[in-house]
VOFI-689984 format. One line per field, with one value per atom (N, C-alpha, C, O): residue number from 1; residue in one letter; chain; x, y, z. Coordinates in pm, 1 decimal. Layout:
BEGIN
n = (NUM:...) $
res = (A:...) $
chain = (A:...) $
xx = (X:...) $
yy = (Y:...) $
zz = (Z:...) $
# end
This chain:
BEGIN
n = (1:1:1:1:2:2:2:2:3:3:3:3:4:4:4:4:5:5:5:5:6:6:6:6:7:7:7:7:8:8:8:8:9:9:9:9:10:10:10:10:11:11:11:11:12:12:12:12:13:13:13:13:14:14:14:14:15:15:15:15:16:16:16:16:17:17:17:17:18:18:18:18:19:19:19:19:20:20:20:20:21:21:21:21:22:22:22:22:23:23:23:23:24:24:24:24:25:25:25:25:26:26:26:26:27:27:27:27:28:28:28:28:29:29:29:29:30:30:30:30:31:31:31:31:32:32:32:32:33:33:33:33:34:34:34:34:35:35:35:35:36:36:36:36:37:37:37:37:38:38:38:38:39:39:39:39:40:40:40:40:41:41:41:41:42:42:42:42:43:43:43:43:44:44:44:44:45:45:45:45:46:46:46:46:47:47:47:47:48:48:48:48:49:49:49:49:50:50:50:50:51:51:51:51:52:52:52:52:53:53:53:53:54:54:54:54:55:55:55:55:56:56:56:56:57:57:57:57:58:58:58:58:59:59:59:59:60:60:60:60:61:61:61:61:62:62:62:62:63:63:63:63:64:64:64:64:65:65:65:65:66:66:66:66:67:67:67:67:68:68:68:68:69:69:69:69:70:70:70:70:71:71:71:71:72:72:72:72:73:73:73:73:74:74:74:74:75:75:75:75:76:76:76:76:77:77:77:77:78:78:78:78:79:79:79:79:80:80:80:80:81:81:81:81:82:82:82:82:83:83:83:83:84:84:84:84:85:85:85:85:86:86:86:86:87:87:87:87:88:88:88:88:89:89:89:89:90:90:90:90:91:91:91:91:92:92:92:92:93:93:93:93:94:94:94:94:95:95:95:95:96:96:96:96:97:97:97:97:98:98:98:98:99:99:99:99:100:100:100:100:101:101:101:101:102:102:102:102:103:103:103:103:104:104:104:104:105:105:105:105:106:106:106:106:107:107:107:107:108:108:108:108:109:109:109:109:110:110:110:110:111:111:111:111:112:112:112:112:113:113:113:113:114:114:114:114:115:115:115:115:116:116:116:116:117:117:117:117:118:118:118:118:119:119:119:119:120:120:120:120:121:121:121:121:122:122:122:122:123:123:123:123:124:124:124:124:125:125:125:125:126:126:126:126) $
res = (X:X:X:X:X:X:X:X:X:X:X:X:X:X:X:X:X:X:X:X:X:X:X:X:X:X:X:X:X:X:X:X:X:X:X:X:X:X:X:X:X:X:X:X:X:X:X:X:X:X:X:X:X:X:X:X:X:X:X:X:X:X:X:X:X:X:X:X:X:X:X:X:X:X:X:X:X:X:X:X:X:X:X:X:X:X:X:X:X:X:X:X:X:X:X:X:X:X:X:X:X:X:X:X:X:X:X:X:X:X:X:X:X:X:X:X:X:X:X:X:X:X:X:X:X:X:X:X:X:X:X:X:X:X:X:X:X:X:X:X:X:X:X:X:X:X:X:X:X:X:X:X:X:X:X:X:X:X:X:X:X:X:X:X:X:X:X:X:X:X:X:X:X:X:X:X:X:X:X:X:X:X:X:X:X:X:X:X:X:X:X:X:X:X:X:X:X:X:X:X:X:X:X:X:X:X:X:X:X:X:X:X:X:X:X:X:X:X:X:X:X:X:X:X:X:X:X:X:X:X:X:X:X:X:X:X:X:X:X:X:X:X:X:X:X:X:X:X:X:X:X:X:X:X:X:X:X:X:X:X:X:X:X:X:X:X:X:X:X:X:X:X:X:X:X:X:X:X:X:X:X:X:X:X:X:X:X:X:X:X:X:X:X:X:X:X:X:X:X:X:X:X:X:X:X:X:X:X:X:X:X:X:X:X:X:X:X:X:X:X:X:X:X:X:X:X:X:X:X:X:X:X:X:X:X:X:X:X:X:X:X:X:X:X:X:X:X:X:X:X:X:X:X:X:X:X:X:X:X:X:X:X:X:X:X:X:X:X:X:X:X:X:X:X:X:X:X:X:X:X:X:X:X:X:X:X:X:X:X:X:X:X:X:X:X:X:X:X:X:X:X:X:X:X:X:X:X:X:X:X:X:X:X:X:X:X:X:X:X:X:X:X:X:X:X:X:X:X:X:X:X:X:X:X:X:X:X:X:X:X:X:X:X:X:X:X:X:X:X:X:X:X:X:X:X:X:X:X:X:X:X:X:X:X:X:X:X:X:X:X:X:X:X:X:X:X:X:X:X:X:X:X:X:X:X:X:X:X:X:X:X:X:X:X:X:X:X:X:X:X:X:X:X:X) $
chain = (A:A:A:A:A:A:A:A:A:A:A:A:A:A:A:A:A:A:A:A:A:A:A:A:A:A:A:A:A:A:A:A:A:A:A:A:A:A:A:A:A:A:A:A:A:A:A:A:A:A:A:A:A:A:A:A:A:A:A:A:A:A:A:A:A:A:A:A:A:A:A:A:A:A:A:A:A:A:A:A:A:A:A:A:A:A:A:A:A:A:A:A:A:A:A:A:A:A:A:A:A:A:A:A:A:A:A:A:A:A:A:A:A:A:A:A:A:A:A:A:A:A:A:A:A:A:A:A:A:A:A:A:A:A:A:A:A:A:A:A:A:A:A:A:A:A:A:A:A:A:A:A:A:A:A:A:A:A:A:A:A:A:A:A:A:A:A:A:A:A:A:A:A:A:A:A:A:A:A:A:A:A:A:A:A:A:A:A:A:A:A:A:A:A:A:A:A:A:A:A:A:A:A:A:A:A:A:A:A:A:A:A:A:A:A:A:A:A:A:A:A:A:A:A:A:A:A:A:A:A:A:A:A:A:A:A:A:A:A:A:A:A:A:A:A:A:A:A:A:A:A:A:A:A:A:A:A:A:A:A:A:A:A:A:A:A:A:A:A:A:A:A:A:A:A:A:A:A:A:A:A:A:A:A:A:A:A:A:A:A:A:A:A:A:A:A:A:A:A:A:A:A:A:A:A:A:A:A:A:A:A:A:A:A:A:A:A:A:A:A:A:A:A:A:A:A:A:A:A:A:A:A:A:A:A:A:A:A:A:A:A:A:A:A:A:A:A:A:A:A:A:A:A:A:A:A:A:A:A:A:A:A:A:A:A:A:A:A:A:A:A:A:A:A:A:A:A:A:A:A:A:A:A:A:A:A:A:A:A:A:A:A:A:A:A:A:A:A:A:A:A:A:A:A:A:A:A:A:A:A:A:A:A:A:A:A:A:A:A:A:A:A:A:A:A:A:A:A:A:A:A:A:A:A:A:A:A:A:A:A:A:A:A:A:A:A:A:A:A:A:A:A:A:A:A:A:A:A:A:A:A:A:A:A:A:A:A:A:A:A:A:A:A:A:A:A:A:A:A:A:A:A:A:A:A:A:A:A:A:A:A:A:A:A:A:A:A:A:A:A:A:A:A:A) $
xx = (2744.4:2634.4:2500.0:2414.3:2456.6:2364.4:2332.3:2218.7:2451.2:2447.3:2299.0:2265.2:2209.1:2096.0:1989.1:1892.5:1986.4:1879.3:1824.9:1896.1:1687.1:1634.3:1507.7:1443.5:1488.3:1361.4:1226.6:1122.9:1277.4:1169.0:1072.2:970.6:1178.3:1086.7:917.8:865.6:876.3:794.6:804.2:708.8:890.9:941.4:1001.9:1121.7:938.3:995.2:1126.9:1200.2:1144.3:1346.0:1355.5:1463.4:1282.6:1333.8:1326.6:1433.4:1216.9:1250.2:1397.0:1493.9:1414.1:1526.6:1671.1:1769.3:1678.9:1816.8:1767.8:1836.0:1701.4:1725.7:1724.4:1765.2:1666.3:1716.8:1869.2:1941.2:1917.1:2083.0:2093.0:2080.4:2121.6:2161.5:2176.8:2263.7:2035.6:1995.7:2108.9:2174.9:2138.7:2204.5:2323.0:2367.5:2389.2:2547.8:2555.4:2642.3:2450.0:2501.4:2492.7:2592.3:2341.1:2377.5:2499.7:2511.9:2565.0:2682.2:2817.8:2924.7:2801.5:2919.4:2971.0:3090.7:2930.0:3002.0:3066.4:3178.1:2890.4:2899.1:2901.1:2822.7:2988.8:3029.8:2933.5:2917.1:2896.6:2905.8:2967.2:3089.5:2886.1:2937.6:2970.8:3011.0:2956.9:3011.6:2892.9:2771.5:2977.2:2849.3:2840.4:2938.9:2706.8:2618.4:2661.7:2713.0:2623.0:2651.0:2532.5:2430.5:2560.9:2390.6:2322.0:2376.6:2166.0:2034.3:2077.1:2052.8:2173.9:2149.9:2295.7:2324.7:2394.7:2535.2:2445.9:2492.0:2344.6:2321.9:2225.5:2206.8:2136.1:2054.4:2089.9:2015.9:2212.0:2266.1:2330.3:2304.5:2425.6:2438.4:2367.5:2384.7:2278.6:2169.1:2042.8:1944.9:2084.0:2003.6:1845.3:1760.6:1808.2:1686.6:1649.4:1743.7:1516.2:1462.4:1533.6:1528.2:1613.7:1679.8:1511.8:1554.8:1378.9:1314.7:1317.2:1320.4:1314.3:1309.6:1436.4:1388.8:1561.6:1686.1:1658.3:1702.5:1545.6:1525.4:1423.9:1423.7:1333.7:1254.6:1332.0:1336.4:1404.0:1497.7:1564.8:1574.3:1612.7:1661.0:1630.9:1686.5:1482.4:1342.1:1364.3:1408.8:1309.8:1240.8:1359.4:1334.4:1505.1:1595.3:1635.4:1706.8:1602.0:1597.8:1458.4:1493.3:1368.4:1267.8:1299.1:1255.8:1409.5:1395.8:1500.1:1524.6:1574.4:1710.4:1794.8:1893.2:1827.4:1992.3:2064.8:2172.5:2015.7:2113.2:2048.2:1932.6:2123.8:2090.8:2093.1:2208.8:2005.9:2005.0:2023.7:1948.7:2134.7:2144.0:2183.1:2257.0:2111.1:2031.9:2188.0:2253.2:2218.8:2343.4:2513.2:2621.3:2484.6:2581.7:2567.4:2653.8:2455.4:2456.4:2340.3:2249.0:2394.0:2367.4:2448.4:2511.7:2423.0:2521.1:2412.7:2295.2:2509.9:2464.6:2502.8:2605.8:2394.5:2406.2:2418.7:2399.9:2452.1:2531.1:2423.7:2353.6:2406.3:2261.5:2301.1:2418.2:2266.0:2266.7:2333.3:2323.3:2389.3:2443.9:2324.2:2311.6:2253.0:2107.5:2022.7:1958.8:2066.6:1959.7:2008.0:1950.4:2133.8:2253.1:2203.9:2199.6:2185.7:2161.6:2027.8:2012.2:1917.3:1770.6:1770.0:1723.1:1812.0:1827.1:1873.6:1825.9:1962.7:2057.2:1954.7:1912.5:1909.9:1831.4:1702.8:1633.2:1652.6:1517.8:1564.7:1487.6:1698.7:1734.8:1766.1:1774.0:1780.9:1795.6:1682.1:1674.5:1571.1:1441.8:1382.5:1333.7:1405.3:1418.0:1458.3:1398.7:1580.2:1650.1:1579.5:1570.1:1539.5:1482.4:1353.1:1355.7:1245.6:1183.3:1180.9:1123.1:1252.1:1293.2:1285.8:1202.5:1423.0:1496.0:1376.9:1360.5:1298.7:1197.5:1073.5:1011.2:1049.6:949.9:1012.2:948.2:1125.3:1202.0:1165.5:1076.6:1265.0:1308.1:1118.2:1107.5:990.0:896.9:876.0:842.6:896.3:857.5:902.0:852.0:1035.8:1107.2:1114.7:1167.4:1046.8:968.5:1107.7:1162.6:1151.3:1269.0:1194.3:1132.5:1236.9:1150.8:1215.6:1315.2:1177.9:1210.5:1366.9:1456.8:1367.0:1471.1:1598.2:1704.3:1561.9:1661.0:1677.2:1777.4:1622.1:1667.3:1746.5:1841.5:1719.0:1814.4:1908.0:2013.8:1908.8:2047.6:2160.2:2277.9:2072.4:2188.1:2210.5:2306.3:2150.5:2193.2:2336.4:2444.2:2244.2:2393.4:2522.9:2629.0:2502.5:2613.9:2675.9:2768.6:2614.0:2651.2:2740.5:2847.3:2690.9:2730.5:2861.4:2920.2:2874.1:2990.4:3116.0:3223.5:3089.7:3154.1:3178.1:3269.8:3144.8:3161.4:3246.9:3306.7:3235.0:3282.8:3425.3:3484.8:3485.4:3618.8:3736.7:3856.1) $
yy = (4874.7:4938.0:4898.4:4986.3:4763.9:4718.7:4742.6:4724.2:4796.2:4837.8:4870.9:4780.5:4913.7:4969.8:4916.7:4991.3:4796.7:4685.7:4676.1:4660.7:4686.5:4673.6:4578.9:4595.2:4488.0:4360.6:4428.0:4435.4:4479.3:4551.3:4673.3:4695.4:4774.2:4847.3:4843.7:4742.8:4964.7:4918.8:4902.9:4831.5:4935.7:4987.2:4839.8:4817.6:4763.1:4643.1:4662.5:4760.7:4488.0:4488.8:4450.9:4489.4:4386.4:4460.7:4605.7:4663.7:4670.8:4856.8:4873.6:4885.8:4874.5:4926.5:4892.4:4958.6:4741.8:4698.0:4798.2:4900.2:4806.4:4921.1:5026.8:5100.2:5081.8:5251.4:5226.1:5289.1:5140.2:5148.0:5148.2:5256.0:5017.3:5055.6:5210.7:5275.1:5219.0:5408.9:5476.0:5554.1:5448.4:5545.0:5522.2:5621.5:5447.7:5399.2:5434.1:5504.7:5372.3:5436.5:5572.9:5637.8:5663.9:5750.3:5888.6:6004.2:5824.9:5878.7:5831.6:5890.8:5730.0:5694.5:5642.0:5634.3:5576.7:5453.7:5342.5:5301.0:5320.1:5217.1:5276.3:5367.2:5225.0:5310.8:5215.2:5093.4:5295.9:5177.7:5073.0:5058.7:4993.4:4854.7:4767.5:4656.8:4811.7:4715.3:4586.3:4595.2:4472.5:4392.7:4357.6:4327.1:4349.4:4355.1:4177.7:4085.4:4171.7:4040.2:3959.8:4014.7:3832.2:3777.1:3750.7:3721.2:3711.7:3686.8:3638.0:3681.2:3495.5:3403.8:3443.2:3373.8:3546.8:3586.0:3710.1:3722.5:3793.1:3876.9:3848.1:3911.4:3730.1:3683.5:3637.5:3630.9:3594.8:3482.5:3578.6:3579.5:3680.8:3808.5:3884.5:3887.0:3946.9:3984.8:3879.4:3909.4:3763.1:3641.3:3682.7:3682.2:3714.8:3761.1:3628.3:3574.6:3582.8:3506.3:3571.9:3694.8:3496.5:3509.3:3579.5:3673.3:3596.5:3642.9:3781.5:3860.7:3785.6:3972.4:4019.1:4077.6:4026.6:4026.1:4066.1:4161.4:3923.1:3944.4:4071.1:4129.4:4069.5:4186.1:4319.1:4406.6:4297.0:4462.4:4500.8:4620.4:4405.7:4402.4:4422.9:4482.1:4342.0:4407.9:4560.2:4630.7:4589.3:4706.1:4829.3:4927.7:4771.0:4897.6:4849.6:4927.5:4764.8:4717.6:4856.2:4966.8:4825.9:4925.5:5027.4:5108.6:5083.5:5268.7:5271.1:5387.4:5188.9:5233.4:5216.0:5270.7:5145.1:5198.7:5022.7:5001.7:4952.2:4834.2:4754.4:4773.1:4657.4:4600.3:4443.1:4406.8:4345.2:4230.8:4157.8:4177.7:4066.5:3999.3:3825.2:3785.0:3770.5:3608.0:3574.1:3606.3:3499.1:3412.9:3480.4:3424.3:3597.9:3709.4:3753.3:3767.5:3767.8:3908.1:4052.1:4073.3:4131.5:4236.8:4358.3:4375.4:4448.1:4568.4:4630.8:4612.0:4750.1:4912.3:4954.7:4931.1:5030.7:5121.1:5267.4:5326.4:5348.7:5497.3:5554.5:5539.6:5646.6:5738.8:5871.6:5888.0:5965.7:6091.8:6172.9:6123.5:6278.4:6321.4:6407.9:6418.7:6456.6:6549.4:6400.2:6406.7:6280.6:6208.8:6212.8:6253.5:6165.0:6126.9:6292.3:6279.4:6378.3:6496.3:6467.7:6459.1:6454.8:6442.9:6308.3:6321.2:6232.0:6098.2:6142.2:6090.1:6232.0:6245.1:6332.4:6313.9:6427.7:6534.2:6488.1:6554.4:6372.4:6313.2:6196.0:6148.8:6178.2:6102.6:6161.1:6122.3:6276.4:6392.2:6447.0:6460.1:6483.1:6478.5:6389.3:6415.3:6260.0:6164.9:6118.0:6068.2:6149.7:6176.6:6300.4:6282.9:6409.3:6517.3:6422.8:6384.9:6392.3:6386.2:6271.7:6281.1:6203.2:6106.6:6212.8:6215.6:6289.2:6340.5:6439.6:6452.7:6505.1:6597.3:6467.0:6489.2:6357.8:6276.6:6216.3:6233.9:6156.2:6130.0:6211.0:6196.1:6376.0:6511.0:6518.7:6508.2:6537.1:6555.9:6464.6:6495.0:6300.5:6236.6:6259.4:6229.0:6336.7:6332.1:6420.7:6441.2:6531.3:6686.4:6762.8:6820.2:6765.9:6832.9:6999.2:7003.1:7075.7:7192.9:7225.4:7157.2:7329.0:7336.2:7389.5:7343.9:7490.4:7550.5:7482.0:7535.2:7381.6:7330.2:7214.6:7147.5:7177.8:7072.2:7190.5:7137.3:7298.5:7370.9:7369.3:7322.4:7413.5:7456.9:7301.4:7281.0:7232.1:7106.1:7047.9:6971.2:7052.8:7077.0:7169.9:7155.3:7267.0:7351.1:7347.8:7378.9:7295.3:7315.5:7179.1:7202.8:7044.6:6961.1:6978.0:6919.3:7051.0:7037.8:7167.2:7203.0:7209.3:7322.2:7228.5:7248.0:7133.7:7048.0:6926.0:6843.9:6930.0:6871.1:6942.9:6879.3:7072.9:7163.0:7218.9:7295.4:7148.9:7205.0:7034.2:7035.1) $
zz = (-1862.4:-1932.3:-1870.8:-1879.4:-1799.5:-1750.6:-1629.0:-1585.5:-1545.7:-1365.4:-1379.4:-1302.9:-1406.4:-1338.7:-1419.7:-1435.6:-1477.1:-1455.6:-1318.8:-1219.6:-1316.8:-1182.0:-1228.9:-1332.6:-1141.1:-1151.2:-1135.4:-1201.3:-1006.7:-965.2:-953.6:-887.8:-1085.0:-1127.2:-1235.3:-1282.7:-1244.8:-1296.7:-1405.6:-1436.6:-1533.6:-1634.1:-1694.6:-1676.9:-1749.1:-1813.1:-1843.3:-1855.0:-1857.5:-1820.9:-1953.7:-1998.6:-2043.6:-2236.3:-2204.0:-2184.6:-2195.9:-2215.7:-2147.1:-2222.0:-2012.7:-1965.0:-2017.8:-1984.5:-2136.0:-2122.5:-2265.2:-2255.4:-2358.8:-2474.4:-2463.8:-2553.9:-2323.9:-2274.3:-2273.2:-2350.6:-2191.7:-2193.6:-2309.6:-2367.6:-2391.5:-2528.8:-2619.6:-2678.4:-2587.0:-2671.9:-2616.6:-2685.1:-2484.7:-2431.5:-2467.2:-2525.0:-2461.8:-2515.7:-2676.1:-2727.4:-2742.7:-2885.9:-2870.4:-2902.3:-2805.1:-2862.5:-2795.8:-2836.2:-2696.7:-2633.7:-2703.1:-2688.3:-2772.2:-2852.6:-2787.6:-2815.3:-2671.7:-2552.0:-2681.9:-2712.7:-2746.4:-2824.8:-2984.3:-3011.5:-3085.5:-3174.2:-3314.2:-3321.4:-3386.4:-3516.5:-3560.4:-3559.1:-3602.0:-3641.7:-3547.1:-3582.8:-3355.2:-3267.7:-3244.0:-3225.9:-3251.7:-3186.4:-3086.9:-3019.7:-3040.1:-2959.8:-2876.9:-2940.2:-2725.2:-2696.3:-2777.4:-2818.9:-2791.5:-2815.7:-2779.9:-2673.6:-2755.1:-2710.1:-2555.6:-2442.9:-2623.6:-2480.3:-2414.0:-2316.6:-2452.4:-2380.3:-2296.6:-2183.1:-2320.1:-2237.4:-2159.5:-2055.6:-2204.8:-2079.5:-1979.5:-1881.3:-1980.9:-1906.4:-1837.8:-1717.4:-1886.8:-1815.3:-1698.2:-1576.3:-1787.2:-1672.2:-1605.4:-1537.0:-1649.5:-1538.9:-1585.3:-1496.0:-1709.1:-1755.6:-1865.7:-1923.9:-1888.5:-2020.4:-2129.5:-2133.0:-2238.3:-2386.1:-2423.5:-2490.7:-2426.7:-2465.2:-2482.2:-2576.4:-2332.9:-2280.7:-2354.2:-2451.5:-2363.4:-2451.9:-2631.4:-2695.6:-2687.2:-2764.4:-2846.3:-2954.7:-2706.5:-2744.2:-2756.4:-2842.9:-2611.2:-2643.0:-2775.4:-2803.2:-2860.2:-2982.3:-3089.0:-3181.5:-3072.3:-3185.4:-3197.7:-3288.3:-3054.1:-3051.7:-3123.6:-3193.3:-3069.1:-3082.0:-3260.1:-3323.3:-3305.4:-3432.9:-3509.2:-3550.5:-3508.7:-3513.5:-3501.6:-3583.3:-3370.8:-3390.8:-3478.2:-3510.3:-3532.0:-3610.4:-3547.1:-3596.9:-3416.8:-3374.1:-3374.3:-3318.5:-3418.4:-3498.3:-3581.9:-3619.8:-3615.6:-3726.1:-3696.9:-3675.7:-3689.8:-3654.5:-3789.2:-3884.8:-3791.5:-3912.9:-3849.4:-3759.5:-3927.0:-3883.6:-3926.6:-4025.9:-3815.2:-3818.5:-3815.2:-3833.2:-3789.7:-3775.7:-3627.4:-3540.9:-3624.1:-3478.9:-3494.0:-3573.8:-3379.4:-3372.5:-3322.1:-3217.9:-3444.3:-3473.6:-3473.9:-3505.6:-3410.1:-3386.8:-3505.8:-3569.0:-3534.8:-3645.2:-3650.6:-3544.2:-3772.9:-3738.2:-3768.8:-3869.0:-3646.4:-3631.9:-3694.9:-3660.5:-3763.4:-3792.8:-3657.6:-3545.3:-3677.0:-3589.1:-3489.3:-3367.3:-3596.1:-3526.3:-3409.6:-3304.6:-3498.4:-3400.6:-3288.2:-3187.3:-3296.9:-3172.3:-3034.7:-2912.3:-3085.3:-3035.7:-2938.6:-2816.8:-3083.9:-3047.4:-2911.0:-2797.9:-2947.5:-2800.1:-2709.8:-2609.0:-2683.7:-2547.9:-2495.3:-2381.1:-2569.4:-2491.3:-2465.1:-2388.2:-2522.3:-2481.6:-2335.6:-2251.9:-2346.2:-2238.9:-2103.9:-1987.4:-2175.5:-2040.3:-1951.7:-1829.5:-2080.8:-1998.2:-1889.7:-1779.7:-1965.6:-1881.8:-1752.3:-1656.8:-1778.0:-1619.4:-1512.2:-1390.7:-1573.8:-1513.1:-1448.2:-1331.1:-1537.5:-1536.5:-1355.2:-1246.9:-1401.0:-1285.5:-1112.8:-1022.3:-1136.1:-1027.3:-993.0:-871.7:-1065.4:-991.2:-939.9:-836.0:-1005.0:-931.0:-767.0:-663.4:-771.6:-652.2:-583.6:-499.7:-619.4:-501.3:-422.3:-300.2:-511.0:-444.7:-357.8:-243.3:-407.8:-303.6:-139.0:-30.7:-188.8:-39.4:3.6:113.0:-93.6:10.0:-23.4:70.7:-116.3:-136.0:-268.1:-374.5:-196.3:-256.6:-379.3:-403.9:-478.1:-604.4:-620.6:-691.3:-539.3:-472.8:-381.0:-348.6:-359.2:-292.4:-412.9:-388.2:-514.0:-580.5:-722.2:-779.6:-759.0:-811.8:-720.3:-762.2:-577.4:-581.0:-562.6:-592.3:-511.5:-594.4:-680.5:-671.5:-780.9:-895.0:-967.9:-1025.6:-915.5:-974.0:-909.3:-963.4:-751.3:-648.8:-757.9:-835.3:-751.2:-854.1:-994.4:-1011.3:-1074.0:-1164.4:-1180.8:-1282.8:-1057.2:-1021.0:-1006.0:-1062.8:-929.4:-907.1:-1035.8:-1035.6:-1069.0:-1204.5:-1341.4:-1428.2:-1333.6:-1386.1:-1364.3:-1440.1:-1205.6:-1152.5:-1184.6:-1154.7) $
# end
């Protein structure tokens, strides 16, 4: 779930380990009620400060998608099905949003990043 922790983006590494998260609950990777590693099992994991860990937890505590309980853990909690919807497709933008900033950097025209796309997802489709 963590493969694409990166140090060196610009995008803080609390934000990015609770983009994963968002993304696992709301794909149903990660299901209700599962718990979560803890503070210092996933720091130690991703070789990050138990801080940054903790913040990611806050924060995904705050949008709703688990539930931190003192001396228990942390559990994911069951999102509405419309939310589960509303996240994937804001996660999707996301990804867009990404792949058209890349494709320009590398002079890749609008037209040629549709047609791989679709040649892509043809292939995905067989």
């Amino acid at each position: 779930m963590f493969e694409r922790i990166d140090p060196r983006s610009p995008t803080p590494l609390y934000a990015q380990i609770a983009a994963r998260i968002r993304v696992a609950v709301s794909s149903g990777d990660l299901r209700p009620a599962a718990l979560l590693p803890s503070v210092r099992e996933l720091a130690l994991q991703l070789r990050v400060n138990p801080a940054t860990v903790a913040q990611a937890y806050r924060d995904l505590e705050r949008d709703g998608f688990v539930e931190i309980r003192r001396g228990s853990g942390t559990f994911v909690r069951e999102l509405a099905p419309g939310r589960r919807a509303r996240e994937r497709a804001q996660q999707a933008r996301a990804l867009i949003h990404k792949l058209v900033g890349d494709a320009r950097r590398l002079g890749v025209t609008p037209r040629e990043l549709r047609d791989a796309i679709d040649a892509e997802l043809c292939v995905e489709a067989t």
